[in-house]
C-alpha positions in Angstrom: 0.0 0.0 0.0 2.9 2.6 0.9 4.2 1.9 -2.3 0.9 3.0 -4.4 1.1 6.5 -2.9 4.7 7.9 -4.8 3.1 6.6 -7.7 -0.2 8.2 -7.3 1.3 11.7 -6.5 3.7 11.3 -9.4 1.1 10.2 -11.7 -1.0 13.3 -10.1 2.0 15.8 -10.7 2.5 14.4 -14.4 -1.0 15.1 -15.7 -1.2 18.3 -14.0 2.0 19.6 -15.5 0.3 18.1 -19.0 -2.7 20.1 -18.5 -0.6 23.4 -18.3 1.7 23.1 -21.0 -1.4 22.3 -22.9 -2.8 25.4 -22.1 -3.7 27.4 -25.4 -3.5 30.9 -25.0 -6.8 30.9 -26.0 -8.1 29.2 -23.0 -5.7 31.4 -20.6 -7.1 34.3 -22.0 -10.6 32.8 -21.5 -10.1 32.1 -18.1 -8.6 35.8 -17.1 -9.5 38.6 -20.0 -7.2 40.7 -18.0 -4.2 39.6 -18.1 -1.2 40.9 -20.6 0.6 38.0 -22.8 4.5 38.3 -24.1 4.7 38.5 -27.6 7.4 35.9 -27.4 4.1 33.3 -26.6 1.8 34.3 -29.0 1.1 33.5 -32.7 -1.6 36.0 -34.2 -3.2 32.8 -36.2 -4.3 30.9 -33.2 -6.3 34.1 -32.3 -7.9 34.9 -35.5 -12.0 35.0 -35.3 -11.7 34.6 -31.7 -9.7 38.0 -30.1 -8.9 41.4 -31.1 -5.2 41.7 -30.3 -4.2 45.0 -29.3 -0.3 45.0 -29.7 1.8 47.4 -27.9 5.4 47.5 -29.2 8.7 49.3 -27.6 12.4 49.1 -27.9 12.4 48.8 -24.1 9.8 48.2 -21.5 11.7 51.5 -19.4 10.2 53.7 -23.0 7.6 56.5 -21.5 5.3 56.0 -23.8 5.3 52.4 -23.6 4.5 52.8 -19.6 2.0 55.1 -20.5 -0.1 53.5 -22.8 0.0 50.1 -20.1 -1.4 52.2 -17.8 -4.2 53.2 -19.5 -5.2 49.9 -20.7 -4.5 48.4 -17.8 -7.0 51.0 -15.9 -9.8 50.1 -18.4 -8.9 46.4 -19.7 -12.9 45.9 -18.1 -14.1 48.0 -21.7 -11.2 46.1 -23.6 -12.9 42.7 -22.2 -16.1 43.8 -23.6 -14.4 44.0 -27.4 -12.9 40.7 -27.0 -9.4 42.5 -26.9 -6.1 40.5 -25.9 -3.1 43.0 -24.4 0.1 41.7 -26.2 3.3 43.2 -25.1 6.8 43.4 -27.2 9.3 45.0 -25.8 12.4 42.9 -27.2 12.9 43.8 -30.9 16.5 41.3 -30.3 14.0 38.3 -29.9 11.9 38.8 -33.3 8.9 37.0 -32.1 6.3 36.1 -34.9 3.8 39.0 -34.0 7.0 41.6 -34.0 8.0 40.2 -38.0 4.1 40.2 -38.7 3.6 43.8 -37.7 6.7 45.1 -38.0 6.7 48.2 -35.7 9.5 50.9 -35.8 10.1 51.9 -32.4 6.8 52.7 -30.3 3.7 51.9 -31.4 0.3 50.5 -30.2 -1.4 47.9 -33.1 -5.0 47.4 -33.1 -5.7 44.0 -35.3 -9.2 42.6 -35.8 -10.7 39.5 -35.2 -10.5 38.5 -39.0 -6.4 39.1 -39.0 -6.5 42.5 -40.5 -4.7 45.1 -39.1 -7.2 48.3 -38.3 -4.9 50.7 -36.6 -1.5 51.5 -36.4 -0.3 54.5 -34.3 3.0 55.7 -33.4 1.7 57.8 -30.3 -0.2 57.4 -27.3 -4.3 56.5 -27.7 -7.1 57.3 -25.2 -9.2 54.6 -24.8 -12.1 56.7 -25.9 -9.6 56.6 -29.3 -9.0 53.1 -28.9 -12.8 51.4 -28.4 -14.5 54.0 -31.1 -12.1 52.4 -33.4 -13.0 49.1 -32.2 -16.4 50.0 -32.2 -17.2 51.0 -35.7 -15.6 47.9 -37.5 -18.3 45.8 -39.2 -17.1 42.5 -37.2 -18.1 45.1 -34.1 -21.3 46.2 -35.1 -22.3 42.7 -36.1 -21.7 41.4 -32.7 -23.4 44.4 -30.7 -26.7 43.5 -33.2 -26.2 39.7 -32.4 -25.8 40.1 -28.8 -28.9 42.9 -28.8 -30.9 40.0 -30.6 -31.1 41.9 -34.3 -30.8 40.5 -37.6 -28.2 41.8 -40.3 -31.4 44.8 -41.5 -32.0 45.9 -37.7 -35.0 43.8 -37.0 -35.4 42.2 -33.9 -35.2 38.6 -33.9 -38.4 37.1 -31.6 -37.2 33.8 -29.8 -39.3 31.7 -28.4 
């Protein structure tokens, strides 16, 4: 009987350690819509009709406006929630992740991509989040989901369920 338990736990130990390394970012993301991803763990493909990334880029995490933009998201990531928006951070241009050599930012700059892959904003300053969610906001992908969640068809009309 003694000898059963070290195998249990290490059994119990293996398939937990499986169950986080096979942890998509998707699903971390799912669980906590608030947290900020590296760039260096992220591939823009596995997010594609599921998130809006919103990638912040700097040639060092000590750059101003870098700090400055986190902050602001960071005090409204609740709105960005609502938009389905992931907070990707790169501030390593030496480790040339894939999202870095998609987007290819020069210096600073704050990326807004859409949920189909393309690229809607890309701005070399700081943006408000007022900036920010009206951009979001008046994409078609964006209106369609404010008319599906409010229940309306594609010409405005509300959709009776039973």
């Amino acid at each position: 009987m003694k000898s059963l338990f070290p195998i249990a736990l290490i059994a119990l130990f293996a398939a937990t350690s499986l169950t986080a390394e096979d942890e998509t970012i998707i699903d971390r993301w799912e669980a906590d819509r608030t947290q900020v991803f590296d760039a260096a763990e992220v591939e823009l493909t596995e997010l594609q009709w599921l998130a809006r990334p919103v990638v912040v880029f700097a040639d060092t995490p000590n750059d101003p406006r870098f700090r400055q933009q986190m902050e602001a998201l960071l005090d409204n990531i609740d709105e960005l929630a609502q938009r389905d928006v992931i907070l990707i951070t790169d501030t390593d241009p030496a480790a040339r992740t894939s999202v870095r050599s998609t987007l290819r930012p020069r210096g600073y700059a704050l990326t807004v991509v859409d949920k189909d892959g393309r690229v809607l904003q890309r701005k070399p300053e700081f943006w408000s989040i007022r900036e920010l969610t009206r951009s979001i906001d008046r994409t078609p992908l964006r209106q369609q989901e404010i008319s599906d969640r409010r229940g309306e068809n594609i010409r405005g009309q509300v959709i009776q369920t039973p």
